[in-house]
FIKOLZA-1660 file (N, C-alpha, C; in steps of 0.1 Angstrom, whole numbers, plus 5000, padded with zeros to 4 digits):
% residues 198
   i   px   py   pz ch aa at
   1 0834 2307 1783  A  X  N
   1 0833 2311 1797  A  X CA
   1 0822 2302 1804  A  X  C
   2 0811 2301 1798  A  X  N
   2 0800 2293 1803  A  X CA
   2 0807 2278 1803  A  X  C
   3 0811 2273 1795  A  X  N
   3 0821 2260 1791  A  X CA
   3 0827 2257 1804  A  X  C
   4 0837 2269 1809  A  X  N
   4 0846 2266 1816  A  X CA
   4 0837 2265 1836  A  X  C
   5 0827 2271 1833  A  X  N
   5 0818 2276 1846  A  X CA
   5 0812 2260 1847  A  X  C
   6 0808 2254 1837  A  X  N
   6 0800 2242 1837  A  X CA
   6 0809 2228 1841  A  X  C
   7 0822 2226 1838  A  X  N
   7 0830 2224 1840  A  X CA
   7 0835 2220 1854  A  X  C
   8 0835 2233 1859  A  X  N
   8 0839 2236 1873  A  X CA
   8 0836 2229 1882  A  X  C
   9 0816 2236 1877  A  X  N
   9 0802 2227 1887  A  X CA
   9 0803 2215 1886  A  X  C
  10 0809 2202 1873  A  X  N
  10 0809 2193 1874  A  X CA
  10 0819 2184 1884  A  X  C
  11 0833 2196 1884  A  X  N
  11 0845 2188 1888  A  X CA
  11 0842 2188 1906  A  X  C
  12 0838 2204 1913  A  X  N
  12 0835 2206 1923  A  X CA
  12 0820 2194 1926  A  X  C
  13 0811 2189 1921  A  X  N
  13 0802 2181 1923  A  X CA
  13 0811 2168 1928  A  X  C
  14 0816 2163 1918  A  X  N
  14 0821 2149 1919  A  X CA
  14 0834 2150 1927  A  X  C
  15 0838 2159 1932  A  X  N
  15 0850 2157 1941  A  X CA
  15 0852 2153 1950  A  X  C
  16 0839 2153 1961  A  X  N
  16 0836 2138 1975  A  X CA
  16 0838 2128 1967  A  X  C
  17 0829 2122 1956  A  X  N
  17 0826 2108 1952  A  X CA
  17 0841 2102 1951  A  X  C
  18 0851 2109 1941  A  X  N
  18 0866 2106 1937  A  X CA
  18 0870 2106 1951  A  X  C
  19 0870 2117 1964  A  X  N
  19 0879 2113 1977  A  X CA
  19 0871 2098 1982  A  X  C
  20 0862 2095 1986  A  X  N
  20 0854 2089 1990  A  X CA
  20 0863 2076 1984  A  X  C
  21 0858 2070 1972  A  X  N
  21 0871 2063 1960  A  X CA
  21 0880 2059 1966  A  X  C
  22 0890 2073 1967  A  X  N
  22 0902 2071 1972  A  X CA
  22 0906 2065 1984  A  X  C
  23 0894 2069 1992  A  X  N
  23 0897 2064 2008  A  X CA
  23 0892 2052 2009  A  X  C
  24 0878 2046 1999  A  X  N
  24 0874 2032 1999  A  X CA
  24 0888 2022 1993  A  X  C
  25 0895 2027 1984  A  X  N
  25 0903 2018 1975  A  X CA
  25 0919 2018 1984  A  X  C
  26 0922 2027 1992  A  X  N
  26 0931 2025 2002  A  X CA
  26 0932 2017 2014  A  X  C
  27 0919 2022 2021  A  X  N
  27 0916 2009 2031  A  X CA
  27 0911 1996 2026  A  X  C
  28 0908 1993 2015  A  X  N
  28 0910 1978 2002  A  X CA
  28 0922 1971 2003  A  X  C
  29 0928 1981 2002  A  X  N
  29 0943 1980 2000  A  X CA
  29 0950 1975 2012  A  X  C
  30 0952 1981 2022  A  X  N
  30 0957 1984 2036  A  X CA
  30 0947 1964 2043  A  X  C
  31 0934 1963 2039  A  X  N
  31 0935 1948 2048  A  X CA
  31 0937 1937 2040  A  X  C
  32 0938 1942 2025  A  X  N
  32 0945 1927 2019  A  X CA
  32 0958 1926 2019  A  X  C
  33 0964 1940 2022  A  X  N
  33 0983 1938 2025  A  X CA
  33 0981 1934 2040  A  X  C
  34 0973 1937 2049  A  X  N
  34 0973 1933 2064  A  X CA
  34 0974 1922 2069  A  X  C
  35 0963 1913 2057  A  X  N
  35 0957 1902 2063  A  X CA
  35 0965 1889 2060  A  X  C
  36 0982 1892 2054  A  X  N
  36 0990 1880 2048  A  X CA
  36 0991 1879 2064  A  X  C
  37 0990 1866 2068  A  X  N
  37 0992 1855 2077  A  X CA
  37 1009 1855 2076  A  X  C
  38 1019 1854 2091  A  X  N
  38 1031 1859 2094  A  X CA
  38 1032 1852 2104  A  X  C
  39 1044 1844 2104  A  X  N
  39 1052 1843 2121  A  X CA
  39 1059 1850 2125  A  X  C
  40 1065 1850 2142  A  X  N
  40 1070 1865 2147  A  X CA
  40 1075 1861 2160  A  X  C
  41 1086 1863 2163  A  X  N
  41 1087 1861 2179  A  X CA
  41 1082 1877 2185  A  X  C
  42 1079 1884 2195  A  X  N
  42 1074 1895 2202  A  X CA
  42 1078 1888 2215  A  X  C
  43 1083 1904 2221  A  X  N
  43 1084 1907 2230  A  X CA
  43 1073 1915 2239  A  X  C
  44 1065 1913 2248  A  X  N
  44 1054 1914 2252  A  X CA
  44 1053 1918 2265  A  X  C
  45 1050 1932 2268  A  X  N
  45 1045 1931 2283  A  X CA
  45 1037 1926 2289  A  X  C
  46 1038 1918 2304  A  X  N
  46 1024 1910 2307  A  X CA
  46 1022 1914 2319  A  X  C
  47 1012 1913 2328  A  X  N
  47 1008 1916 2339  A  X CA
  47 0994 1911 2345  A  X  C
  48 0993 1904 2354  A  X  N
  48 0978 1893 2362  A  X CA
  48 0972 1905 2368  A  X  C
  49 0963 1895 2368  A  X  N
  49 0948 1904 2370  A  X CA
  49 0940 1895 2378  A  X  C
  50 0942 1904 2389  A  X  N
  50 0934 1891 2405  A  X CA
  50 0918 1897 2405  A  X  C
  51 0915 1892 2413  A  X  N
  51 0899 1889 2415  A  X CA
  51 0895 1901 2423  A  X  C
  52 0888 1910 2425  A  X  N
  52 0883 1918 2433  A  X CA
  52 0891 1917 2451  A  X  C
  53 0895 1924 2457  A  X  N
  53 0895 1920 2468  A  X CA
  53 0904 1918 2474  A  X  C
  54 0919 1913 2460  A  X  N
  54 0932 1912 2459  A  X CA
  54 0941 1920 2453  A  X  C
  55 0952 1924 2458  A  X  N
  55 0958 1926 2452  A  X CA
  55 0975 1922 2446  A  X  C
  56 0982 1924 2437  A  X  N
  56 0997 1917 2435  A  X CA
  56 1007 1927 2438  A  X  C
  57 1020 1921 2447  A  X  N
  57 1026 1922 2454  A  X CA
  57 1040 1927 2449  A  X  C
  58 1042 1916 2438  A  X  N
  58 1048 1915 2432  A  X CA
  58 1049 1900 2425  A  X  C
  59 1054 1899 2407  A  X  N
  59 1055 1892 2398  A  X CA
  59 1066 1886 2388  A  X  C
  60 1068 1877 2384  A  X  N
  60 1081 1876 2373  A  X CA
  60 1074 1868 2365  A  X  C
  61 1075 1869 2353  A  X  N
  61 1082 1879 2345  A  X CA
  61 1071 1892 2339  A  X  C
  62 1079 1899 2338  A  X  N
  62 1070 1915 2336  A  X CA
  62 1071 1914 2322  A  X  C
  63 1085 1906 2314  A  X  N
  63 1078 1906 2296  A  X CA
  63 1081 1891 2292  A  X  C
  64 1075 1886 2282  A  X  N
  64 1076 1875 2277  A  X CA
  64 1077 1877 2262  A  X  C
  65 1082 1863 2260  A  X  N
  65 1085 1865 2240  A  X CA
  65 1075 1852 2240  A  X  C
  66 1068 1859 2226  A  X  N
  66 1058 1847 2227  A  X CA
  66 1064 1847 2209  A  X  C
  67 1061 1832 2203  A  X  N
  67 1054 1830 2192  A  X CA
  67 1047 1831 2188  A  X  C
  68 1039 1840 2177  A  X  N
  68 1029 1842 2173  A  X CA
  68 1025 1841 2159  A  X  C
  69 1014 1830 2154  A  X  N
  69 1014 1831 2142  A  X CA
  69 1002 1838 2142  A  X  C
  70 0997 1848 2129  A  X  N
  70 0989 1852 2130  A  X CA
  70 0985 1866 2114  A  X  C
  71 0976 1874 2118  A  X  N
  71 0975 1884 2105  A  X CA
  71 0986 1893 2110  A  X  C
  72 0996 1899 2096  A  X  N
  72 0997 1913 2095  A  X CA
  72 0990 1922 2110  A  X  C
  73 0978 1924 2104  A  X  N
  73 0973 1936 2109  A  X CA
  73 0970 1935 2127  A  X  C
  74 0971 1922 2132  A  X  N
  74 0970 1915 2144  A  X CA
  74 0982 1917 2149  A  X  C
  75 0993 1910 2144  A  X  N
  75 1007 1918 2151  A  X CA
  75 1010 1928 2152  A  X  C
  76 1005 1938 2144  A  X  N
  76 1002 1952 2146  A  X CA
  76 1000 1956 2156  A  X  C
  77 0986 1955 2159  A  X  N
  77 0984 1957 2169  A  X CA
  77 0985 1956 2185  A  X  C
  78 0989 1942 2181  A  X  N
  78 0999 1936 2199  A  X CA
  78 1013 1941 2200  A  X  C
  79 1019 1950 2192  A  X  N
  79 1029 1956 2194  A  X CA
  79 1032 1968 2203  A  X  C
  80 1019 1973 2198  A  X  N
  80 1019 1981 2210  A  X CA
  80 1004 1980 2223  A  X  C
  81 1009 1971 2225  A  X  N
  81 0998 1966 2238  A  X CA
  81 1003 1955 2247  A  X  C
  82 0999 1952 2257  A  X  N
  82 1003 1942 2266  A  X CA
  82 0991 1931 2272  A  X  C
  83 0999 1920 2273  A  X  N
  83 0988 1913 2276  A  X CA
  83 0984 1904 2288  A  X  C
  84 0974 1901 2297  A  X  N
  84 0969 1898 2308  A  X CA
  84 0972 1884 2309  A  X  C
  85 0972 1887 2322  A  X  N
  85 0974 1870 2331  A  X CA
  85 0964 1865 2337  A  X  C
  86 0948 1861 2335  A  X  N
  86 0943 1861 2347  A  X CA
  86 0940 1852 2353  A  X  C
  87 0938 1857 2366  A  X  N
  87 0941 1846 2379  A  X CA
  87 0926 1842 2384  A  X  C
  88 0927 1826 2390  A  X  N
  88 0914 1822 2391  A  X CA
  88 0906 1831 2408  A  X  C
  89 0897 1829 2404  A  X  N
  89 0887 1835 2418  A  X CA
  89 0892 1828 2432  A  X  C
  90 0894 1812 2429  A  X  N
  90 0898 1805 2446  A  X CA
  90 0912 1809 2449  A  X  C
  91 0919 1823 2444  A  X  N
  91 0928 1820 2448  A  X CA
  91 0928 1830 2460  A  X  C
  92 0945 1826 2471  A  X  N
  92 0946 1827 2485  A  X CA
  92 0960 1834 2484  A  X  C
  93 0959 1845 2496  A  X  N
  93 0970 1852 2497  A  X CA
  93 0984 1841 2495  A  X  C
  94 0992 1848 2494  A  X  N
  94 1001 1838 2493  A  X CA
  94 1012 1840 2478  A  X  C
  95 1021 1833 2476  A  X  N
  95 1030 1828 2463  A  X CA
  95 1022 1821 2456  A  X  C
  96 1021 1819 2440  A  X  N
  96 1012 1815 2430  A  X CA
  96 1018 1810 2423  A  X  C
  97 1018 1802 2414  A  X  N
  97 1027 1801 2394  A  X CA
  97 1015 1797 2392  A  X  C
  98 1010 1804 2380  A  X  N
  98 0999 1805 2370  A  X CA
  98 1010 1799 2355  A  X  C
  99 1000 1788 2348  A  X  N
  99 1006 1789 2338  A  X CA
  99 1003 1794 2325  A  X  C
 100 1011 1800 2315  A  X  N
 100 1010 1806 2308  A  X CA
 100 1006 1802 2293  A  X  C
 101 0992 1798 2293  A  X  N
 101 0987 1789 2284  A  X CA
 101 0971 1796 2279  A  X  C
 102 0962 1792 2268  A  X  N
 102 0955 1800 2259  A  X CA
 102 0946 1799 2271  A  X  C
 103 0939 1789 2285  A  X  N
 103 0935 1794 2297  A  X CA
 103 0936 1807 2305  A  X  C
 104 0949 1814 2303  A  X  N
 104 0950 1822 2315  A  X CA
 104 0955 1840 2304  A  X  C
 105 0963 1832 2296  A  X  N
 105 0965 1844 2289  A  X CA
 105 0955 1851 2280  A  X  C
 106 0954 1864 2282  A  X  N
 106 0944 1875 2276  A  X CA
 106 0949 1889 2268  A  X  C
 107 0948 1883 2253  A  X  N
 107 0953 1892 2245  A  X CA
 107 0940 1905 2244  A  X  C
 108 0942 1919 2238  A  X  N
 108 0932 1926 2239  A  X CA
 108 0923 1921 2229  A  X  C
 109 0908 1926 2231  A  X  N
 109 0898 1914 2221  A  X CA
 109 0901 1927 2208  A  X  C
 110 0908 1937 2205  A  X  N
 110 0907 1939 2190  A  X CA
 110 0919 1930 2184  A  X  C
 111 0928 1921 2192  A  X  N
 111 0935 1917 2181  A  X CA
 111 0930 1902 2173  A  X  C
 112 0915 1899 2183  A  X  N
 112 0912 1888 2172  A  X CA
 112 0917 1874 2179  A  X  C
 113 0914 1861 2175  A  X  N
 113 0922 1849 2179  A  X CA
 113 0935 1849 2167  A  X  C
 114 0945 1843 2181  A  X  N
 114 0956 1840 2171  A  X CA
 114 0962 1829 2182  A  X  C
 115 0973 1822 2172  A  X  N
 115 0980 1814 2177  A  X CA
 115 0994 1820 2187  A  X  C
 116 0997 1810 2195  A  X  N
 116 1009 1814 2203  A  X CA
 116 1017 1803 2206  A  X  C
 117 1025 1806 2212  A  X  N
 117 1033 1800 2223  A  X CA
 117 1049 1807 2228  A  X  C
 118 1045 1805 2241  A  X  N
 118 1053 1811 2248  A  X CA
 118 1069 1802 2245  A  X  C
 119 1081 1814 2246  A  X  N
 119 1093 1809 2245  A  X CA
 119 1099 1807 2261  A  X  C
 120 1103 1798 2263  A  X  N
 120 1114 1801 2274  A  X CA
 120 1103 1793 2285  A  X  C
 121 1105 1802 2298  A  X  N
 121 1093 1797 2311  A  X CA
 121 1081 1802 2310  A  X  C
 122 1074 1791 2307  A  X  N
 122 1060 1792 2304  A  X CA
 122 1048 1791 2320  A  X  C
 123 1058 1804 2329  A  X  N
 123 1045 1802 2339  A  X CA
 123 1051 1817 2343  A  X  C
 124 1036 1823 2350  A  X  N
 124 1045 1833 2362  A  X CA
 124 1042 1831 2370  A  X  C
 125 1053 1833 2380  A  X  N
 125 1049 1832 2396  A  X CA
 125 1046 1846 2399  A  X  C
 126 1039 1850 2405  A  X  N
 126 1032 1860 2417  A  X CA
 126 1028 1858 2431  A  X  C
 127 1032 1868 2437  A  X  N
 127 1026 1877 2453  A  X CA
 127 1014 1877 2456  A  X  C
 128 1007 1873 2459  A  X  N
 128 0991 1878 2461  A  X CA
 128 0990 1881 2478  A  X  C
 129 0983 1895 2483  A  X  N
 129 0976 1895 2494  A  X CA
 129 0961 1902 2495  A  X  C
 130 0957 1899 2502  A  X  N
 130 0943 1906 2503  A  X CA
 130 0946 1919 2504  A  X  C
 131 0933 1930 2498  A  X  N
 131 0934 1939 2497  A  X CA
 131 0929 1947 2508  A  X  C
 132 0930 1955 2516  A  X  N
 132 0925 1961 2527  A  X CA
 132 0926 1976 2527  A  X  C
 133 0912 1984 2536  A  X  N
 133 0913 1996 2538  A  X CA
 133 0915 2001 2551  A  X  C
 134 0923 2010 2558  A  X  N
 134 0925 2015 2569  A  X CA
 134 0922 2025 2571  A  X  C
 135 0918 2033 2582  A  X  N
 135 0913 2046 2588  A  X CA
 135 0929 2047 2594  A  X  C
 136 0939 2059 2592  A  X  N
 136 0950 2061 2601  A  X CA
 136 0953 2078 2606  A  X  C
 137 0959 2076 2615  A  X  N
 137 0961 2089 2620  A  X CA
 137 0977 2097 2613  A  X  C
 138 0971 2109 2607  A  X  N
 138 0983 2121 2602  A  X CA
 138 0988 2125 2617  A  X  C
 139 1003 2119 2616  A  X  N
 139 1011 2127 2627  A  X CA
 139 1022 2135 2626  A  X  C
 140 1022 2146 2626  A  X  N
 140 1033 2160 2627  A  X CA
 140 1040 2161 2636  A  X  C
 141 1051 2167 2636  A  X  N
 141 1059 2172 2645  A  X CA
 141 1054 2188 2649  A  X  C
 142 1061 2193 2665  A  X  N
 142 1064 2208 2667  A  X CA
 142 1044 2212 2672  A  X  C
 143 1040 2201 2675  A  X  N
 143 1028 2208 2680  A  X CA
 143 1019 2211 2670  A  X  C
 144 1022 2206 2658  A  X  N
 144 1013 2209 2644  A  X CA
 144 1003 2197 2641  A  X  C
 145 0994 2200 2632  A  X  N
 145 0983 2194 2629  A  X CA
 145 0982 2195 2618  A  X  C
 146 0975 2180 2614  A  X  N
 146 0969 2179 2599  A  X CA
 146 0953 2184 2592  A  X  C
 147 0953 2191 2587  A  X  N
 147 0938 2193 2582  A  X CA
 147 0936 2183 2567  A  X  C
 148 0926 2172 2570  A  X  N
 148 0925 2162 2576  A  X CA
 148 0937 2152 2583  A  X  C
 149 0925 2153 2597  A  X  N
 149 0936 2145 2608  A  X CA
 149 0942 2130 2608  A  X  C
 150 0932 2122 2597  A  X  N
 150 0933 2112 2592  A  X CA
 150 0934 2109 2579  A  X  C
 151 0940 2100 2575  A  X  N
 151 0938 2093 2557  A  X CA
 151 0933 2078 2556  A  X  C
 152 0926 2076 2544  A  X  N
 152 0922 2058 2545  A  X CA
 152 0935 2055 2535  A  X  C
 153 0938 2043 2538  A  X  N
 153 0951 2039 2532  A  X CA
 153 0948 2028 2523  A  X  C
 154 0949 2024 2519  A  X  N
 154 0948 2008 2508  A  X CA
 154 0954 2003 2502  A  X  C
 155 0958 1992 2507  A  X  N
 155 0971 1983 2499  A  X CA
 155 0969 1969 2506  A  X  C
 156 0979 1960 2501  A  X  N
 156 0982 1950 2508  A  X CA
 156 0981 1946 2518  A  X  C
 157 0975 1941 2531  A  X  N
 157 0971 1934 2546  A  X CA
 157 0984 1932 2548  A  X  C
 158 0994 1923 2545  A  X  N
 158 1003 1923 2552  A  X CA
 158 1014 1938 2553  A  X  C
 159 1014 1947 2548  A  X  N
 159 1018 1958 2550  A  X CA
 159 1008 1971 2558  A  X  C
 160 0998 1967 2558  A  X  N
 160 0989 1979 2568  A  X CA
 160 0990 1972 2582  A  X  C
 161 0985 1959 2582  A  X  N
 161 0984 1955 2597  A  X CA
 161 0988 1962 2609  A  X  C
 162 0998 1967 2607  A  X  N
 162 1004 1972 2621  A  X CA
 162 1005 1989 2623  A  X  C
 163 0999 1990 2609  A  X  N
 163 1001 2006 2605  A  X CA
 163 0985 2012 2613  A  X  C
 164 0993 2022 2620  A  X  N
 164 0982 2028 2630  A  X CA
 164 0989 2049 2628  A  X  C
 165 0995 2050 2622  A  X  N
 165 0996 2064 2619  A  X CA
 165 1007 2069 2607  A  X  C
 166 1009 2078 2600  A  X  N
 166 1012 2083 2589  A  X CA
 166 1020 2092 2591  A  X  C
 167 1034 2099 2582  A  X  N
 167 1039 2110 2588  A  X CA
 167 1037 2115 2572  A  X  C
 168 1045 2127 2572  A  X  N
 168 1040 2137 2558  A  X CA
 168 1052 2131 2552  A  X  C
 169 1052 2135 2538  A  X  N
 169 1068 2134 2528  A  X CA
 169 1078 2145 2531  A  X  C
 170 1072 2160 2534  A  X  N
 170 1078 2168 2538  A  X CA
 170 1079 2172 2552  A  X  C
 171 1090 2182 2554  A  X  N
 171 1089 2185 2567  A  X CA
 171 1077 2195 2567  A  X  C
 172 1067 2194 2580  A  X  N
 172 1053 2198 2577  A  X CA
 172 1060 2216 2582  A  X  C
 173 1052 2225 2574  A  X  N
 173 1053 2239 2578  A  X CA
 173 1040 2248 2580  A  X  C
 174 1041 2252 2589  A  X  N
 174 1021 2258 2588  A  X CA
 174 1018 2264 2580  A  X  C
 175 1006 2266 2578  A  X  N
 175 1002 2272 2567  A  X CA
 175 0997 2266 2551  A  X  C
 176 1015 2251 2546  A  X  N
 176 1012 2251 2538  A  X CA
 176 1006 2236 2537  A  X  C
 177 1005 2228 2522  A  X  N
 177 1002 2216 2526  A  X CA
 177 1012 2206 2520  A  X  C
 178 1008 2198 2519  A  X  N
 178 1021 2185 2520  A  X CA
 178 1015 2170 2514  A  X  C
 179 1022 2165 2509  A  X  N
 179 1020 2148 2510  A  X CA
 179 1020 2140 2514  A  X  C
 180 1011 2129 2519  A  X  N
 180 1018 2117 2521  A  X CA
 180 1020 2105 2514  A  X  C
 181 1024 2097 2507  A  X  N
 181 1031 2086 2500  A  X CA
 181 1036 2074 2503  A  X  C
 182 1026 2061 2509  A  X  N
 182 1034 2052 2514  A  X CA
 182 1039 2036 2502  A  X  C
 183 1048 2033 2500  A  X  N
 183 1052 2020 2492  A  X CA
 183 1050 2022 2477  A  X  C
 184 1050 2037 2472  A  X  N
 184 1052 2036 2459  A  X CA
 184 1034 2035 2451  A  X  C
 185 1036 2026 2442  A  X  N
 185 1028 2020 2437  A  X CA
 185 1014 2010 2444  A  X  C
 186 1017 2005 2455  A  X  N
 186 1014 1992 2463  A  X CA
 186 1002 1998 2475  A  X  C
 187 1005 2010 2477  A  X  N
 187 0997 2014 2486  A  X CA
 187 0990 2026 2482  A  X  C
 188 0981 2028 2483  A  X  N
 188 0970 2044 2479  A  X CA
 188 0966 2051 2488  A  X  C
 189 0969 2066 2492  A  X  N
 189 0960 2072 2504  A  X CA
 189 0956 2079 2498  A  X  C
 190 0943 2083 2507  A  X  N
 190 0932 2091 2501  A  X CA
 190 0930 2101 2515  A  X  C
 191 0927 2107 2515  A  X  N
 191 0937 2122 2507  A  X CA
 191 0949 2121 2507  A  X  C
 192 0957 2123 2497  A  X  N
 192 0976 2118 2493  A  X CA
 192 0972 2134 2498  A  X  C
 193 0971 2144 2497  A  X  N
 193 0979 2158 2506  A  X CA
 193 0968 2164 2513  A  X  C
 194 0975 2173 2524  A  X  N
 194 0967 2175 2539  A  X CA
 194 0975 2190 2539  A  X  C
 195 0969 2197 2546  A  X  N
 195 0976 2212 2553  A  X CA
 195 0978 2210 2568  A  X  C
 196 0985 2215 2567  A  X  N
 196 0993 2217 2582  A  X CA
 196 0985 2233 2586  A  X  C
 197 0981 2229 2600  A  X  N
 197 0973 2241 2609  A  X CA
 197 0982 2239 2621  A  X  C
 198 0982 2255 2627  A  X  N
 198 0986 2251 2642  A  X CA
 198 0983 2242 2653  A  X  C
% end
């Protein structure tokens, strides 16, 4: 009985040090299987990245196949990630082609340097306009009113310019409140929903 009690104390003692082991001798394992060096074509989401100030309009191409030589554990992880385009500071509203070269392209910094090259068209063209904020007026129908009477809007200059008031998404009803939503993605109001007062 004492035998078996002594035993016990010893197996419960040392039973971190053996997981511990286990988990040191697996991830041992896991980056010397990782780290065999692989080619790969990938298919890759991309998307630019303007300077403060700017915004994108619209872009082509939204994925690219790149070549990639590199680790195991590096393709791994650009599989599921996407990778940046970035655009220089002089640049001017307008149509752009940036090209798609170890200059401009920006993989995320955990996958490390690796080799590439792009398949197919090696540039993207993009939209660029300045980014702008607007003060605009919430307009209702039926003698109704917005609480707040106004929203700031932000998006693209060439699409606010002319924009001097807002209508709701819904037909406005008193009492309740409502949204407004202009261009999707491209444009942001702040406050996106308002209540309708008499």
């Amino acid at each position: 009985m004492l035998e078996r009690r002594r035993r016990l104390k010893t197996f419960v003692t040392n039973l971190p040090l053996a997981i511990l082991s286990l988990l040191i001798a697996g991830a041992l394992w896991f980056y010397v299987v990782s780290g065999q060096v692989i080619e790969v074509n990938l298919d890759l989401p991309i998307k630019p990245v303007v300077p403060d100030g700017f915004t994108v309009v619209s872009y082509t191409p939204e994925v690219v196949t790149l070549y990639i030589k590199a680790k195991k554990r590096q393709i791994m992880i650009l599989q599921n990630s996407h990778i940046e385009v970035k655009v220089d500071r002089g640049i001017k509203p307008g149509k752009k082609k940036i090209p798609l070269d170890e200059a401009h392209v920006k993989f995320p910094i955990i996958a490390g340097n690796l080799e590439f090259r792009v398949m197919g068209r090696a540039e993207m063209t993009l939209d660029v306009d300045s980014l702008v904020e607007k003060k605009v007026k919430v307009v209702l129908s039926n003698g109704l009113r917005a609480t707040p009477d106004s929203v700031l809007v932000i998006g693209p200059a060439r699409y606010l310019k002319n924009l001097t008031s807002v209508l709701t998404d819904s037909v406005p009803v008193k009492g309740n409140y409502t949204t407004i939503s202009l261009g999707g993605k491209l444009i942001k109001v702040i406050p996106s929903v308002v209540k309708v007062v008499p």
